[in-house]
N, C-alpha and C positions, 0 to 999 in steps of 0.2 A: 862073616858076611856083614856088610855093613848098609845099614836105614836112612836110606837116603830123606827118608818124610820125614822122621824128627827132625832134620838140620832145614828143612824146609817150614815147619810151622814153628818149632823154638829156635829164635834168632838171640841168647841171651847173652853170647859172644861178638853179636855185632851190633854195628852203631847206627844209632836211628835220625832222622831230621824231621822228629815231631818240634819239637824246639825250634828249629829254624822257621819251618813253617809257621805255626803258631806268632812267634815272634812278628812273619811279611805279612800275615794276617792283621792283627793288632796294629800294626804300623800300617796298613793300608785303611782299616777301618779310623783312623785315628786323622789322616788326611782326609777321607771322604766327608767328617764329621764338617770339614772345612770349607767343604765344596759350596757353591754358591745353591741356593734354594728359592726360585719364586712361589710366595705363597698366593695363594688364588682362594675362588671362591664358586662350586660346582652349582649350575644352575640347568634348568629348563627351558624349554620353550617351543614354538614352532617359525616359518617364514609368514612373514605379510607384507605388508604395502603401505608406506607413508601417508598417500595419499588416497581420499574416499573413492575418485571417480576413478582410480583403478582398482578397486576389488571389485569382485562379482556384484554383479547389480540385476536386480531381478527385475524381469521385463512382465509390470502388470496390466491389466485391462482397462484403460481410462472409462471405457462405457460397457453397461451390459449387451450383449450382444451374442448370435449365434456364430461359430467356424464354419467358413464357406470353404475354405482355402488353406492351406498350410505349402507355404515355398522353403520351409528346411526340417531338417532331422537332427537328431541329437550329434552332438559334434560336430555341424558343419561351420565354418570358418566365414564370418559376415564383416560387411563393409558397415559404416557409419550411414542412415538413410534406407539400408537394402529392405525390403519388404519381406516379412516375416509369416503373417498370416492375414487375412483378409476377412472381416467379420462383416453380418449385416444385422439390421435394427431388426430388434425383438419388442420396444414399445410400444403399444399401440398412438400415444400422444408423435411418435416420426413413423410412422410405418405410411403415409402417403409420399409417394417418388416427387411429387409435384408440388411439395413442402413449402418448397425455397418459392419459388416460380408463385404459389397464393399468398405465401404471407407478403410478398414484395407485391400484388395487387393491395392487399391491404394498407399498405403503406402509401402508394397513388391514390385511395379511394381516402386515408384520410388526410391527404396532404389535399385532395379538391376540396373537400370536407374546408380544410384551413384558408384556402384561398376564395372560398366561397365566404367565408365573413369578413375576412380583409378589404372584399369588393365590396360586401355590406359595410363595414366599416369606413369606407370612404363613401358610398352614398349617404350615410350617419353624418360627415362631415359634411357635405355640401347643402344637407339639409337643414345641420346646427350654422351654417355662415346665410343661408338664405334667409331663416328665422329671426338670425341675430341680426342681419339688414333691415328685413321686416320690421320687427322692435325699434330698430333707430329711427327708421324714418316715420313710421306711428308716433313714435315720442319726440320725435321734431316736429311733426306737423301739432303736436297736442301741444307745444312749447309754442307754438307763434302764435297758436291760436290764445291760447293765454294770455299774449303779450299783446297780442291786438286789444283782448275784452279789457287787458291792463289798460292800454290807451282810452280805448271808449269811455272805460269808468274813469279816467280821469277827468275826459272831456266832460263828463254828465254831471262828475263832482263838481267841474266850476260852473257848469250852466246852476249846477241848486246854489252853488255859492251863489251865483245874481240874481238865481231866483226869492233866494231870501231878500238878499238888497234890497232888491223893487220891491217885494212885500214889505218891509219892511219901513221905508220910503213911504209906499200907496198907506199903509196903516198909517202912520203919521199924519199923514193927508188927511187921509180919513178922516183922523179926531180933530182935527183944524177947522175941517168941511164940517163936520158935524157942531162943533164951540161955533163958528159963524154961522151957522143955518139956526141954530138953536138962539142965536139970537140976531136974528132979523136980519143977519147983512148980505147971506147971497140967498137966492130962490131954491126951488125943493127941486126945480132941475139941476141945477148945479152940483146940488148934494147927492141926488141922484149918482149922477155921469161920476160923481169920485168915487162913490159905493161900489159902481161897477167896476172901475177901476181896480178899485182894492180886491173887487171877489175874485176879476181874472187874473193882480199877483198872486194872490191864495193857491188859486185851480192851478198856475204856472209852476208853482214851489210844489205840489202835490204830483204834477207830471213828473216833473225833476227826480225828487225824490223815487218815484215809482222805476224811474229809469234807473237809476242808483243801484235799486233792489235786485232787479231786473239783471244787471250787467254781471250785481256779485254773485247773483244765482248762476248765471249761467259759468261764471270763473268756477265757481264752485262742483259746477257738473261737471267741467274740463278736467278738474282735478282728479275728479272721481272717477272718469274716463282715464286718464293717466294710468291710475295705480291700477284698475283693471287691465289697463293693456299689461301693463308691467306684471301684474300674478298670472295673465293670459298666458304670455308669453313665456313667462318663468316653467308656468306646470309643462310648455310645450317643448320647453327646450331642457325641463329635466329627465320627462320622458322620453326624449330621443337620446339625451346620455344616457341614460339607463339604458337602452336599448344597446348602445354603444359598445358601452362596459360590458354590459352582456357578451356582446359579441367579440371583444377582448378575452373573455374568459373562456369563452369557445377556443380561442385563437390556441390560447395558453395550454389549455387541455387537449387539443389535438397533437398541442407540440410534444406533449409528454405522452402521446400514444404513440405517436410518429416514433419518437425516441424507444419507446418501447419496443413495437415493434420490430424497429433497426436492429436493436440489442437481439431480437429474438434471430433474424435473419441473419444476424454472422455469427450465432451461436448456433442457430442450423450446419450453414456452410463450415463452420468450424467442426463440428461433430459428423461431418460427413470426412472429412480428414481424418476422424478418428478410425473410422473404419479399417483401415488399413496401419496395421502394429509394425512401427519402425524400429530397425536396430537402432539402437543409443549411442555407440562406439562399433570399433572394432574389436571383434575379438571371436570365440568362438563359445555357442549355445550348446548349453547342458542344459539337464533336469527338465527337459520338458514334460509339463503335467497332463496335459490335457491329450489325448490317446487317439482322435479322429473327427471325421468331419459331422458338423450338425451337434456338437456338444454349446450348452450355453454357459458365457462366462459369465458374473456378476459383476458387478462394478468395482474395481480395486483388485481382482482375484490377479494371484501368480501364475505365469502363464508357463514360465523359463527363467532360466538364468544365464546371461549371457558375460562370459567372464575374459576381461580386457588382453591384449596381445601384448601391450607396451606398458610392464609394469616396472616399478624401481621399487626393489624389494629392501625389506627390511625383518627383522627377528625382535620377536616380542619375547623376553624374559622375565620370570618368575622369580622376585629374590625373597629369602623370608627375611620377618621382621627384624631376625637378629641381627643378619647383614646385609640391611639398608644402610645404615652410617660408613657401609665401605666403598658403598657404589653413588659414583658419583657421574655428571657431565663430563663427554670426553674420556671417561672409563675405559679401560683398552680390553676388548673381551676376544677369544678366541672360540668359535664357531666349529661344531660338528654335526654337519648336515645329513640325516638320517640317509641311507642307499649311496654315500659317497665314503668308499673306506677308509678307516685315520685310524694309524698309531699312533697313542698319546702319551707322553710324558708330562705329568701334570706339572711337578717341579721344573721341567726344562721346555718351556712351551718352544723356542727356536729350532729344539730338535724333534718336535712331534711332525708328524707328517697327516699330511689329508686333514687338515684345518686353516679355518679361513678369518684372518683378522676383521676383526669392526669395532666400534667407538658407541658410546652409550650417547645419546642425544635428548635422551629426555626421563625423568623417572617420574611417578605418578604421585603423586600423593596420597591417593586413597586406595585403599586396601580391594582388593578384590574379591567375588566370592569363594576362590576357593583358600582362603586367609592370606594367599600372598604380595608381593607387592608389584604392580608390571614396569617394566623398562624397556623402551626402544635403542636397538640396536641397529646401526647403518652401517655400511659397506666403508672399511677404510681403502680410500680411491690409491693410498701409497704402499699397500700389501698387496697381494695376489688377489687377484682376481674371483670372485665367489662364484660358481658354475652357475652356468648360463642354465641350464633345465633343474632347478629347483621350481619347484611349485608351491602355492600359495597351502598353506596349511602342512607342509613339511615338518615334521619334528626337528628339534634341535636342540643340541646338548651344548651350551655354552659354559667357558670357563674365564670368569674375569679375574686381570691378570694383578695382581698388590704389589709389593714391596718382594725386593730379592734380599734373601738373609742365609744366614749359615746354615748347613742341615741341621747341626746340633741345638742351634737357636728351635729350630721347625719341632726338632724333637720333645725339645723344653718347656713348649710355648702347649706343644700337643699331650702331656704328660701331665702337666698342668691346670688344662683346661679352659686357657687363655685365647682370647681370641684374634684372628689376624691382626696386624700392623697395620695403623690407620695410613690409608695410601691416599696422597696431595696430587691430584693432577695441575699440572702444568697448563696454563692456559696455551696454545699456539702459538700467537702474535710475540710471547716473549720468549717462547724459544726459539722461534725465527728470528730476533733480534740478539739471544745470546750466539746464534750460528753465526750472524752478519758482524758481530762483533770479533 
């Protein structure tokens, strides 16, 4: 009888193709060593947004105020303008309806206020040109007056001039009369009638003179008269500037209540605008804090957050400090957007699937808190297209793309403890000119 199992497990008569295989083995591994390899660089991150006024923007409270009103709910989708909730004054300094309406009397009551010394202030004028008429013509008439006593006195001066002459003349006489009377040649009348002669030059030259005095005294009053009109008129014409001024300064200080005021009245009417909390943009409201009506907000307080429709997204990445020197502008990174599936081959990014190209456009300088370094990532517009329902804070697995090299090189490099191949971007502009060339 013959055992058929022995010839089934000991095969020492027949021939085997360990050796051949082994051989296609080694020889296939020996090719694949050759295979081309991108080396890369596995990174972090999540989506965002280039720009500020498309992230979430919290909608705060510009004034404290009580919720009368709420026109949305969590998740409702708002226009730019649409009215949100509707607050009312909780201060006592606005709690009067009729706010606007009194201060703007106030504002008529001191603008009459203003116009009321303006009128003063031109009766102030017509009183300083009546004065200063008054003054002229007092000091004109005190001037002719002068000029007349000027003449008088001149005349008086030459009458004493002749009046001395003739005394002077009669005295001569005199002693002539007197040398002939004293010896015998005319009569004691004769002598007489020249005495008297001489006494009434005397009394003549004494009138004169007296006139003389007389004329300068009175110039002299005239003068004195003058300078009183002149401080007269001075203290009365600096008194009514003063008044004037005064009433200038009224003018000035009404203008800057006025002004005040005003400022107060379109900050009224402006804070009555506030009453009512506008959407900012379009987009649609989360996190609403505030739970029901008759709650009070404070001044600055967060109310909502109201988060844009129209964003242009972008991926913030995480690189550590060791390979910062490999990422650069214009970086070509590959994108794995969390809840969108990808098979990935790291070495053969062309053949991975469910990943989405982008371009490095900016890297940071300063290190971040959690020790790494952040980089913006944008949408490369000439790869596939990045899904439209990504959301803002999506995780994301990015893998930037280096230098292609041999696997065995990859192996060498990674055995070694070397690090990737310094990779040179290319500016655009001149590869668009080596294409056109």
């Amino acid at each position: 009888m013959k055992i058929h199992s022995y010839d089934k497990i000991y095969h020492i008569n027949k021939k085997t193709k360990v050796k051949r295989w082994f051989l296609f083995i080694f020889l296939a591994g020996i090719i694949v060593l050759f295979l081309p390899w991108t080396q890369n660089i596995k990174v972090k991150g999540n989506a965002t947004t280039l720009y500020q006024d498309q992230r979430p923007q919290q909608l705060n409270s510009p004034i404290p105020g009580r919720i009368i009103k709420w026109n949305v709910k969590n998740g409702d989708y708002v226009k730019k303008g649409d009215t949100l909730l509707k607050l009312s004054e909780v201060k006592e300094d606005y709690l009067d309806p009729l706010l606007v309406q009194r201060t703007e009397q106030q504002v008529d009551a001191k603008k009459g206020v203003r116009d009321y010394y303006q009128a003063k202030i031109g009766t102030t004028n017509s009183q300083l040109d009546a004065l200063n008429s008054s003054r002229d013509l007092k000091l004109n008439q005190l001037k002719i007056k002068i000029s007349q006593l000027n003449n008088k006195l001149a005349g008086e001066e030459a009458e004493l001039a002749a009046a001395n002459n003739e005394l002077r003349l009669s005295e001569d006489q005199y002693a002539r009369q007197k040398k002939m009377y004293d010896e015998g040649l005319v009569s004691l009348t004769q002598f007489q009638q020249r005495n008297v002669s001489f006494q009434n030059a005397a009394a003549k030259k004494t009138s004169a003179e007296n006139k003389v005095a007389q004329t300068r005294q009175e110039i002299m009053n005239v003068s004195i008269e003058q300078n009183a009109t002149i401080q007269d008129y001075t203290e009365k014409l600096s008194k009514i500037e003063g008044e004037r001024f005064q009433s200038m300064g009224q003018i000035e200080g009404s203008d800057g209540e006025i002004a005040k005021l005003q400022n107060q009245v379109a900050n009224y009417k402006a804070r009555q605008g506030l009453y009512f909390i506008l959407a900012s943009q379009d987009g649609q409201i989360v996190q609403i804090n505030k739970a029901g009506i008759g709650e009070i907000l404070k001044d600055g307080e967060n109310i909502a957050t109201i988060v844009p429709n129209k964003i242009d997204y972008a991926v913030e990445i995480y690189i550590k400090p060791v390979d910062l020197p490999l990422v650069k502008e214009g970086q070509r990174v590959m994108c794995i957007f969390d809840g969108f599936p990808a098979i990935v081959f790291s070495g053969w990014p062309n053949s991975s699937y469910g990943t989405f190209a982008g371009k490095v456009i900016a890297v940071e300088n300063n290190i971040s808190p959690n020790g790494l370094f952040k980089a913006l990532v944008i949408e490369d517009k000439n790869e596939k297209q990045w899904p439209p329902k990504i959301k803002i804070g999506t995780g994301v697995q990015g893998i930037a793309i280096l230098n292609d090299v041999p696997i065995w090189y990859e192996l060498w490099r990674n055995i070694n403890g070397f690090p990737p191949d310094y990779y040179e971007v290319k500016p655009e502009k001149s590869a668009a000119n080596e294409k056109s060339k």
